[in-house]
N, C-alpha and C positions, 0 to 999 in steps of 0.2 A: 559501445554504440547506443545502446539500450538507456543509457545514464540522464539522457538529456532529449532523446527523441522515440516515438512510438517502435511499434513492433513493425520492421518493412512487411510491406501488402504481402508476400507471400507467406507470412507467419499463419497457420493455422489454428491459432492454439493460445497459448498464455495461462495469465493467472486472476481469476476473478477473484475480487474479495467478498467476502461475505458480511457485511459491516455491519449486520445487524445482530452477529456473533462478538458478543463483548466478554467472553470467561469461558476457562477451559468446560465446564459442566455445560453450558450448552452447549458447546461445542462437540462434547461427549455426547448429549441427546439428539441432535441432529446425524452424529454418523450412525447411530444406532440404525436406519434405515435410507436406503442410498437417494430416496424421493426428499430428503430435505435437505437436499443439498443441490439437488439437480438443478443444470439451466439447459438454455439453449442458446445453438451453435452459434456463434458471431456471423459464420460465414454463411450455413444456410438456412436457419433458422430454427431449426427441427428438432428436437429434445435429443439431451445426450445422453449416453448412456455408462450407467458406471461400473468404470475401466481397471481402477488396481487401486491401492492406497498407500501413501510413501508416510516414511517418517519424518518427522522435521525434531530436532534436537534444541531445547532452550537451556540455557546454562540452568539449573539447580532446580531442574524439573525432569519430571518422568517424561519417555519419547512423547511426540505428539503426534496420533494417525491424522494424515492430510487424503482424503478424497480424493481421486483427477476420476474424469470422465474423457468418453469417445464418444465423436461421432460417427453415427453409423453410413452416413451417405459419404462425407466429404473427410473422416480421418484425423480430423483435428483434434488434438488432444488437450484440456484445459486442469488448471490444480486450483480449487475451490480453497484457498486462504482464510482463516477466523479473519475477524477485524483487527482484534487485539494485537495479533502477532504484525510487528514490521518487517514489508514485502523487502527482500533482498539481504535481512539484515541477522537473519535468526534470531531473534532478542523481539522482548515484548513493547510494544510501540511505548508505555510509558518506561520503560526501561532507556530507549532513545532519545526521550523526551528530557527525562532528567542529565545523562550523561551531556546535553546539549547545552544546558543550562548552565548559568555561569555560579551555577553554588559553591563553595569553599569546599563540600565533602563532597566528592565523586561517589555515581553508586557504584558499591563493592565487585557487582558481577560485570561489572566489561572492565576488563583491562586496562591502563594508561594509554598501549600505542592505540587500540581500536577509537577511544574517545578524542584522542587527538583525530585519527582521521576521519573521522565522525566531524569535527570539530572544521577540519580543514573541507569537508565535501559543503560543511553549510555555509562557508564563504564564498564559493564557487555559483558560478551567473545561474541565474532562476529563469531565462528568458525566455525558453520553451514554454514553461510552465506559466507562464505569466501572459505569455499570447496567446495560449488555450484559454487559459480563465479569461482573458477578455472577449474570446470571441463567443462566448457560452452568454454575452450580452445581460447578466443579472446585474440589476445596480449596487446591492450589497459587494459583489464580486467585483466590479468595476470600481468601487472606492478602493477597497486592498492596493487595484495593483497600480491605480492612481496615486495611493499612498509609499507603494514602494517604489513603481518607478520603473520602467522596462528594463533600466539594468540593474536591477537589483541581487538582490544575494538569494539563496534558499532558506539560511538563518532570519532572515530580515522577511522574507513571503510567511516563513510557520508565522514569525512575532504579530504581524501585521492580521494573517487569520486566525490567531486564538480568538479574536471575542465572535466569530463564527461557528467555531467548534465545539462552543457546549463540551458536556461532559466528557466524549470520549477524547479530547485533545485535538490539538491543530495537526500534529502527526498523519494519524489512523481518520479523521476526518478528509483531509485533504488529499492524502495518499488516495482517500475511495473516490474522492471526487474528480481527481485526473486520471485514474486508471476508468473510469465510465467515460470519461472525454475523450480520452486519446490512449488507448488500452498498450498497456508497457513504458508509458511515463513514468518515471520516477521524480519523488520527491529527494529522496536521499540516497 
């Protein structure tokens, strides 16, 4: 459900990224203290308070501590994501970014079936994502999906936003910027 439409109204909770976390070390000096990481509530506004720490597993790395907070008034629970890491996918956004690519050499750490279906989700309609970004009114943003076209692909929305994503990639760029639009969007 979640793949192509936001979180339904009664979600409390989710996953905020932190996009301005681009490498495990800061990522390591932000959890070192629970205030840099904190936000507040989607629903009532009110700073959250932090709730427990989960593990998140990347292939051919040491666990990774993930932050979530609570809120205190209304209960909603949220899990504060690096930037780096891609939402839904446990693997590091350029890690998704390369397997996606039509290079000769796959990277070694995702699998053949994962990078096909990786492969077969970025063929799959962008149309949600594409009438969020149009209605967010940016004319940068409105050439994109002028260029791709309302029915376009996910493969074809990344290609079309790289020259907007600068360094951290079309991935982890865009990924941030529909999950602030329409929170539990996905790109891929």
């Amino acid at each position: 459900m979640y793949l192509s439409s936001g979180y339904p109204a009664s979600v409390k909770g989710g996953t905020v990224i932190a996009a301005d976390v681009g490498d495990r070390e800061e990522h390591e000096r932000r959890l070192a203290s629970p205030d840099h990481y904190r936000t507040e509530c989607r629903i009532c506004g009110r700073p959250m308070h932090a709730h427990a720490t989960r593990q998140r597993t990347l292939p051919d790395e040491p666990p990774l501590e993930i932050r979530r907070y609570r809120c205190p008034d209304c209960g909603g629970v949220v899990t504060v994501l690096p930037g780096y890491v891609a939402r839904h996918l446990h693997q590091k956004t350029e890690t998704v970014e390369e397997a996606l690519s039509e290079a000769p050499e796959p990277p070694r750490r995702v699998a053949p079936r994962t990078r096909r279906r990786w492969r077969e989700r970025a063929r799959t309609a962008a149309t949600v994502a594409l009438q969020v970004l149009s209605a967010l009114r940016s004319p940068a943003l409105l050439a994109v999906v002028a260029q791709v076209g309302l029915d376009g692909t996910r493969g074809a929305l990344l290609d079309a936003f790289r020259p907007l994503a600068g360094p951290r990639g079309p991935l982890a760029t865009l990924t941030n910027l529909l999950n602030l639009a329409l929170p539990g969007l996905r790109v891929m």
